[in-house]
C-alpha positions in Angstrom: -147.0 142.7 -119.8 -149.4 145.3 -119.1 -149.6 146.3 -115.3 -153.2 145.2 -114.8 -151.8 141.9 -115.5 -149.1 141.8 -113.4 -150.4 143.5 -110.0 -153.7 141.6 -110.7 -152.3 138.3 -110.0 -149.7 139.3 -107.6 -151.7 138.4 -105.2 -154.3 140.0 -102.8 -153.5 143.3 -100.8 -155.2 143.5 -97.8 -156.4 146.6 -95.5 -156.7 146.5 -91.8 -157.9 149.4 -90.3 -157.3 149.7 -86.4 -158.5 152.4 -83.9 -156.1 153.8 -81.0 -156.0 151.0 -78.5 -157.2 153.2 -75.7 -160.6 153.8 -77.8 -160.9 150.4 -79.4 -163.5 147.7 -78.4 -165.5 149.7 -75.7 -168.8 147.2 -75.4 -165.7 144.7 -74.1 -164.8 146.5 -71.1 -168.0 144.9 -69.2 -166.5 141.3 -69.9 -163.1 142.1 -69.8 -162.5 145.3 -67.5 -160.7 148.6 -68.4 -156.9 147.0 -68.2 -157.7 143.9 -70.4 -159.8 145.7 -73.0 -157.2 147.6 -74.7 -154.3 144.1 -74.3 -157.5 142.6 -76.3 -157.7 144.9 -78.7 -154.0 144.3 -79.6 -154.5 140.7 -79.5 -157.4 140.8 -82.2 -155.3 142.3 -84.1 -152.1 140.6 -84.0 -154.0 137.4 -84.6 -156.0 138.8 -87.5 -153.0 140.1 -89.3 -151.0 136.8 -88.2 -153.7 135.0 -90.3 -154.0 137.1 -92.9 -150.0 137.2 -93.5 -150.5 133.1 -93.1 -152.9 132.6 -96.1 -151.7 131.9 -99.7 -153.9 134.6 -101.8 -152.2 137.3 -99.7 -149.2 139.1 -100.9 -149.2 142.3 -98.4 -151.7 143.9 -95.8 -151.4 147.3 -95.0 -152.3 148.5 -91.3 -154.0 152.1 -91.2 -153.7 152.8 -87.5 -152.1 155.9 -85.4 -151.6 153.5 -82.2 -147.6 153.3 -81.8 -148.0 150.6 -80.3 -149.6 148.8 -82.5 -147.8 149.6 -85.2 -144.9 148.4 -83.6 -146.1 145.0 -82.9 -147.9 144.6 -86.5 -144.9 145.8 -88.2 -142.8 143.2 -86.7 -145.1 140.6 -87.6 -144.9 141.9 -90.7 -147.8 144.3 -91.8 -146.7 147.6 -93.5 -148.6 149.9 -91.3 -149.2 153.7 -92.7 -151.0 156.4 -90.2 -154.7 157.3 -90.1 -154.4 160.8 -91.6 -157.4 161.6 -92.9 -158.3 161.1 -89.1 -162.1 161.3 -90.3 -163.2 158.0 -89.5 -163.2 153.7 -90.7 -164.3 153.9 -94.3 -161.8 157.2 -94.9 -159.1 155.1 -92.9 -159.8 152.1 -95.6 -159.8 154.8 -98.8 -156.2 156.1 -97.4 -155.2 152.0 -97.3 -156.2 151.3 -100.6 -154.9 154.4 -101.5 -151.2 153.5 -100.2 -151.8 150.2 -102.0 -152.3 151.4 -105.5 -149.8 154.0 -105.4 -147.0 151.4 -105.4 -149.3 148.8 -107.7 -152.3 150.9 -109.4 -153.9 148.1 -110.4 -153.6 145.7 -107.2 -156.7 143.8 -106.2 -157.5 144.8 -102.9 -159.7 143.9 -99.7 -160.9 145.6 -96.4 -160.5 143.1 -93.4 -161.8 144.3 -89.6 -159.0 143.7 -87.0 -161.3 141.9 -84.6 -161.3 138.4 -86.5 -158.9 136.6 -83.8 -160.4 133.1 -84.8 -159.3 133.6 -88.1 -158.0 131.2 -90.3 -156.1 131.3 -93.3 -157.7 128.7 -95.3 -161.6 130.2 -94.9 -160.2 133.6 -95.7 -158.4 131.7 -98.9 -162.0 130.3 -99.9 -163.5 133.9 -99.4 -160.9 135.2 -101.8 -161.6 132.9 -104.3 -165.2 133.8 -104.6 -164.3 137.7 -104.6 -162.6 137.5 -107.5 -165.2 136.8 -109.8 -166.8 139.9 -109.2 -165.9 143.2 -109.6 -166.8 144.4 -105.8 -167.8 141.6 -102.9 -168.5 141.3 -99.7 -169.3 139.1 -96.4 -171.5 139.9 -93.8 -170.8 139.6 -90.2 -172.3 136.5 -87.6 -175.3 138.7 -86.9 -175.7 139.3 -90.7 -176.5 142.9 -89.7 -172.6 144.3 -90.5 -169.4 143.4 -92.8 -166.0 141.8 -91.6 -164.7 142.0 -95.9 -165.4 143.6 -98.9 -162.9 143.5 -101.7 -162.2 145.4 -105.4 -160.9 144.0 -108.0 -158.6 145.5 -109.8 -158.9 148.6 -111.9 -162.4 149.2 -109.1 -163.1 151.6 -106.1 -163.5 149.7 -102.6 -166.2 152.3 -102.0 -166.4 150.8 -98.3 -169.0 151.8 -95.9 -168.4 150.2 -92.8 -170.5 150.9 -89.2 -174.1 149.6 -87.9 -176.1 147.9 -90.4 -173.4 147.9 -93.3 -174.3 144.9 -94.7 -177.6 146.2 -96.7 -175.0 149.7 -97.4 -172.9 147.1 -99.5 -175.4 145.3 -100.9 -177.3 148.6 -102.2 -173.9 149.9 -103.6 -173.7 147.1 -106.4 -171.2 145.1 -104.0 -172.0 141.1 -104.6 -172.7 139.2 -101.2 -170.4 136.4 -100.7 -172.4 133.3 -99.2 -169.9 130.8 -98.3 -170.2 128.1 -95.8 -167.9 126.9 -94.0 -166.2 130.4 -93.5 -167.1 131.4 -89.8 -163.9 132.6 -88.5 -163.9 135.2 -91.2 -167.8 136.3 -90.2 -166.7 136.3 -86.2 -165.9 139.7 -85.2 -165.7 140.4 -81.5 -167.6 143.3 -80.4 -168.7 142.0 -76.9 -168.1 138.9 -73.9 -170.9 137.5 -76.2 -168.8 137.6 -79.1 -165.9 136.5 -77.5 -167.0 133.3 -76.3 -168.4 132.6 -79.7 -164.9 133.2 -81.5 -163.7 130.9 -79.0 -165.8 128.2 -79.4 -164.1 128.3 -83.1 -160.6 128.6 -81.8 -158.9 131.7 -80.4 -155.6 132.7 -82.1 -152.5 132.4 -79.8 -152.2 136.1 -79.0 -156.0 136.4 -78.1 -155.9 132.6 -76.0 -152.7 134.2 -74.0 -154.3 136.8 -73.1 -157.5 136.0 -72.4 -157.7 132.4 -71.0 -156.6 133.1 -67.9 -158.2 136.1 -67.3 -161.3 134.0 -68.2 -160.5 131.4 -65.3 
């Protein structure tokens, strides 16, 4: 069987890009103080890749992060987690994941997932799956419909991913289809803020996240 055939429906690969936990999630630091912010950070993450590794389109998801720390903790739940060495920012952190991806399976179908989702859930991210593979490139816009939590490639396709600020009308001008699923908030719920926090968990806060931020919360 031809290799576009065979990594194609292998299942998903997905790539998680995650700054240095002493830089990540800054706007939090008003809700959750200097101590807690970067413990969040870590939690996000561990509860976005915990979902991700939970849902049946996935095969793989590779972490792109320098935090050893991190990597650590992701690799034991686990991610395969390679190090951010073009060191020139998210979407060239995303390029060198999909990059890693295809060099083992060329032809892999592939997705870029933020590491702030710690609501997520397995099954919405299964539905949002489904719909991306009827199109070459796809993607899903944040809660504020301003930025993008996915985008995928489908096999054989350039991610071409350009995350940051107002991403979502970047996607959609690049030929990327937007995905308009209901139903799939916990994939749309990235946490930037306290705001966006207590939204996440009014949808449910993954273990690691709840641990550590219940009680802080009082």
């Amino acid at each position: 069987m031809h290799p576009l055939h065979t990594d194609a429906e292998d299942g998903w690969s997905l790539v998680v890009p995650l700054k240095p936990l002493a830089l990540a999630k800054s706007r939090l630091a008003a809700a959750a103080g200097a101590r807690l912010r970067p413990r969040l950070a870590l939690a996000f993450a561990e509860d976005t890749v915990g979902a991700v590794l939970n849902c049946a389109r996935v095969r793989d998801v590779v972490v792109v992060t320098d935090d050893p720390t991190a990597s650590s903790v992701l690799a034991a739940l686990g991610a395969r987690v390679v190090p951010d060495s073009p060191a020139a920012g998210l979407n060239a952190a995303l390029a060198h994941g999909v990059r890693a991806v295809r060099s083992g399976r060329p032809y892999a179908r592939v997705a870029a997932l933020n590491a702030d989702l710690p609501a997520l859930r397995p099954e919405e991210l299964a539905r949002v799956l489904d719909v991306a593979r009827k199109f070459p490139r796809a993607f899903l816009a944040d809660a504020a419909e301003i930025g993008t939590t996915f985008l995928s490639a489908a096999p054989g396709v350039e991610l071409e991913p350009a995350f940051g600020g107002p991403s979502r009308l970047r996607h959609l001008s690049s030929g990327a289809v937007e995905i308009t699923l209901a139903g799939v908030d916990s994939v749309r719920r990235d946490v930037d803020t306290g705001e966006d926090l207590a939204a996440a968990g009014a949808l449910g806060l993954g273990p690691r996240t709840a641990a550590r931020w219940l009680p802080a919360a009082g």
